[in-house]
N, C-alpha and C positions, 0 to 999 in steps of 0.2 A: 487629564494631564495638562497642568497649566505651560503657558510659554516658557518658561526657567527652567523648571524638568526636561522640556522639551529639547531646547537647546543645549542641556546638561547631556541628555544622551546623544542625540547629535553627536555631539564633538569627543563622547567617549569611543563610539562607532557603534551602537546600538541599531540594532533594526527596530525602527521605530513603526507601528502599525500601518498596513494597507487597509483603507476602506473600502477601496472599491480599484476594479478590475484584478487582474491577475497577478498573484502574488510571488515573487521569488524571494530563493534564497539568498544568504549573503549576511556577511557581519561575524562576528566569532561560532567556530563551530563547537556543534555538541554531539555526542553520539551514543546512543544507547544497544543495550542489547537485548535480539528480543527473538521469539521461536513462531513459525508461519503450522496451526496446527495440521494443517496440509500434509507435513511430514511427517505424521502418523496416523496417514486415509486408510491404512490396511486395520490397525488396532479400532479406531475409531468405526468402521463399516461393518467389523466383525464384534463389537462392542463390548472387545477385551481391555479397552480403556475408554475412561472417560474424559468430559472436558474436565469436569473437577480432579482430578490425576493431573491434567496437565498443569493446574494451577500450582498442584504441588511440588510436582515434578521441575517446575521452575524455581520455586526455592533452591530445590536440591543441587540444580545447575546453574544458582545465582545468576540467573538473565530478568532484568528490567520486566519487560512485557510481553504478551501474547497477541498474535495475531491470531484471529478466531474462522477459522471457515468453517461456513455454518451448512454445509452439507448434510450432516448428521447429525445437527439439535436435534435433539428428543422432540422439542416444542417452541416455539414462537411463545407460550405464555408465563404471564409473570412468575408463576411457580417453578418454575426453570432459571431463566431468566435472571432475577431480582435476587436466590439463594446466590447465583454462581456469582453477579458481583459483588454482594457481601463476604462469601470466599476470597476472591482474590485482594480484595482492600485488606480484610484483617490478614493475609499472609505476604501483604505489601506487592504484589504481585499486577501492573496495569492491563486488564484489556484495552489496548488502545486502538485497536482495529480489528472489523469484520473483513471480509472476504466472501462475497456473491457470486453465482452468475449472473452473467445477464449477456444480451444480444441487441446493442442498439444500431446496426443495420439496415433499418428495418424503413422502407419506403413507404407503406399503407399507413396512413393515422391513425388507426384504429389498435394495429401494432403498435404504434409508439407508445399511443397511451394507454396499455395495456403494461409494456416497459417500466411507465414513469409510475404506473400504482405500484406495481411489485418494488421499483426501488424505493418508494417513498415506504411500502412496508418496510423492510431491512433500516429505513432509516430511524425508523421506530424502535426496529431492536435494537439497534445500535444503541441509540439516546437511553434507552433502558439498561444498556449494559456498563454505559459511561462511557464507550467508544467511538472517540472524534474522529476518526478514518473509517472511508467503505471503498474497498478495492472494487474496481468495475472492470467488467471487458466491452470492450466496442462493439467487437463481434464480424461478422465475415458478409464481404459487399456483395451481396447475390447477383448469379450471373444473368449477362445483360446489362451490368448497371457500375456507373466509372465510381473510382476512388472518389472523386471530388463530390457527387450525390450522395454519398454513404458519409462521407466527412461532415457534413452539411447532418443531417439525420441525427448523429451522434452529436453533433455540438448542441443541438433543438432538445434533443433530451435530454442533456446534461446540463444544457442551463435552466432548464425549469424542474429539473431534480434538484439541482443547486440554491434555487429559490426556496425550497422546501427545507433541503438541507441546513443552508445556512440558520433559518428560523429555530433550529437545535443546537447549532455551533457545530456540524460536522462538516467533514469536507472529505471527495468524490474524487478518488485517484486513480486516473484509465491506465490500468495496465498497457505493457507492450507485449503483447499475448497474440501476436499473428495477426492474421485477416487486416483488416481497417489499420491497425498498431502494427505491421509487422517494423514500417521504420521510423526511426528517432523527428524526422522534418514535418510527418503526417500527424505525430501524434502534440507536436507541439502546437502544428496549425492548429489543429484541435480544441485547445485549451487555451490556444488566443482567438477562435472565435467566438469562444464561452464568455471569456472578458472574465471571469466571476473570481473572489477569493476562497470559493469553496469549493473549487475544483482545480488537482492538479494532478502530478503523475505517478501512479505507484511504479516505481522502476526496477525490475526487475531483472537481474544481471546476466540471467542463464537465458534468457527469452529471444532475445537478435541472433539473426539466425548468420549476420556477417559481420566483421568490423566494430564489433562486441563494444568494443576501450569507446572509441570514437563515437558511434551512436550512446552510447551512456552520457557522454562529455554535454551532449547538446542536449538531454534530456536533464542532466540536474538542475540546473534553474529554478525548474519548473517541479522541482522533484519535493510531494509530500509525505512520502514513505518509499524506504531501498531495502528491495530482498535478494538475498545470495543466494546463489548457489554452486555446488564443487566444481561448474563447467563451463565452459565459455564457449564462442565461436569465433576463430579470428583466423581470415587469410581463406575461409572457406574449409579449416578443420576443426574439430571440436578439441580443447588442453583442459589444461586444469587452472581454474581460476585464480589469478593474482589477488587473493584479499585486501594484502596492503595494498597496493595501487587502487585499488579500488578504495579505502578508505583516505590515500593519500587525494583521493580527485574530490572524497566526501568535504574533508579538511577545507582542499582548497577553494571549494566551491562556496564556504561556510551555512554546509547544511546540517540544521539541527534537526536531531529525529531517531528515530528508529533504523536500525539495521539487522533485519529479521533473516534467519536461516529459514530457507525452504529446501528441504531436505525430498530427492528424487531418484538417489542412484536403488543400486539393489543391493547392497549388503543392508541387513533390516535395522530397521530406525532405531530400538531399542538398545542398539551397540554403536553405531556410528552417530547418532546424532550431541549425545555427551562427550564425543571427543571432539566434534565440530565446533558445538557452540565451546568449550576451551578454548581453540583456536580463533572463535568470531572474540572473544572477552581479552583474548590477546593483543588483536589486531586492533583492537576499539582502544585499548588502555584501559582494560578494567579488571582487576585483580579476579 
């Protein structure tokens, strides 16, 4: 990008590239629609669907992309693998993110880097799947042992999964999923200790266990993928989640990306989740 370009988008208000440290959002937003395969753990476990289903099944419910938890790959190798993202591209369909476990709490070294192989695997699937997001969990501070040492842990392996990462173009988004993550200030420390652009937060709406609105507000920023869900917490009860505000905070926050349903109540997936994403393709503006 020579200097004229540059200052072309400048003054259009373009978000113009971070090379280095931590990257926020900001600039005109975008928003897409897209399904967290999570909300079909019972088809998927009992292996009455598959992932190639879900690619289809996306068509049929016009959503952008899938996010993939890879719980129940058949296999890690190319023959898997390499078929499913040729499906998805010719049915227009993006996997644009994985979904792992992982547990980076972990005080022994020997734990960590045991962590950092298994995410650098995943990172492999990913790059083979053509998906530039990897959900992570931080994981929970073993007792005996303060927030602040556990925080410190998880940023040590997130920036040198990050190192790895970035060498593929993906980027490493710590859930707000309890233990380490349970609040919005911890999980941001987090990700400004990393310093890195290829780690940020996958934020997920149903996870704060208080004050839901507000812990979300301080995590967009920082936020590289946003997942829904029907439920909230706020005031110390559980309601039913405000989509639009929630998409209104997306807006204003100008974050571009994905906004995947992760679907978790009990009425079964294969009837509630086609009326949800309707309602997620509404709230977004997408026919």
């Amino acid at each position: 990008m020579n200097r004229r370009t540059w200052l072309a988008g400048a003054s259009m208000g373009w978000a113009l590239p971070v090379m280095a440290g931590v990257e926020k959002v900001g600039g005109k937003p975008r928003l897409r629609s897209a399904l967290c395969a999570y909300s079909f753990r019972t088809e998927l476990q009992k292996k009455t669907l598959t992932y190639e289903d879900l690619v289809r099944m996306a068509v049929d419910w016009n959503i952008d992309g899938l996010d993939l938890t890879v719980y129940w790959f058949p296999s890690n190798n190319d023959d898997f693998l390499l078929p499913l993202r040729r499906l998805a591209y010719r049915h227009g369909v993006e996997l644009y993110s994985i979904s792992i476990r992982s547990n980076f709490c972990q005080p022994a070294p020997d734990l960590q880097e045991k962590e950092l192989v298994e995410l650098k695997k995943w990172v492999d699937v990913a790059n083979k799947l053509g998906a530039g997001h990897i959900r992570v969990f931080g994981g929970t501070v073993p007792k005996g042992r303060t927030d602040d040492e556990a925080a410190g842990w998880v940023a040590s392996i997130l920036k040198r999964g990050a190192e790895y990462a970035g060498t593929k173009g993906i980027i490493l988004g710590l859930e707000n999923h309890g233990g380490i993550t349970a609040k919005a200030e911890r999980i941001v420390d987090i990700v400004k200790q990393v310093d890195s652009p290829w780690v940020g937060v996958n934020l997920d709406t149903g996870n704060f266990q208080d004050d839901a609105y507000n812990q979300l507000a301080i995590c967009l920023p920082y936020s590289a993928n946003v997942q829904v869900k029907e439920n909230i917490r706020v005031n110390g009860a559980q309601e039913k989640s405000d989509w639009a505000r929630i998409a209104g905070m997306l807006r204003k926050a100008g974050y571009k990306g994905y906004l995947a349903l992760e679907y978790e109540e009990k009425e079964p997936a294969p009837t509630a989740v086609p009326r949800l994403l309707a309602k997620l393709r509404q709230v977004i503006g997408q026919s």
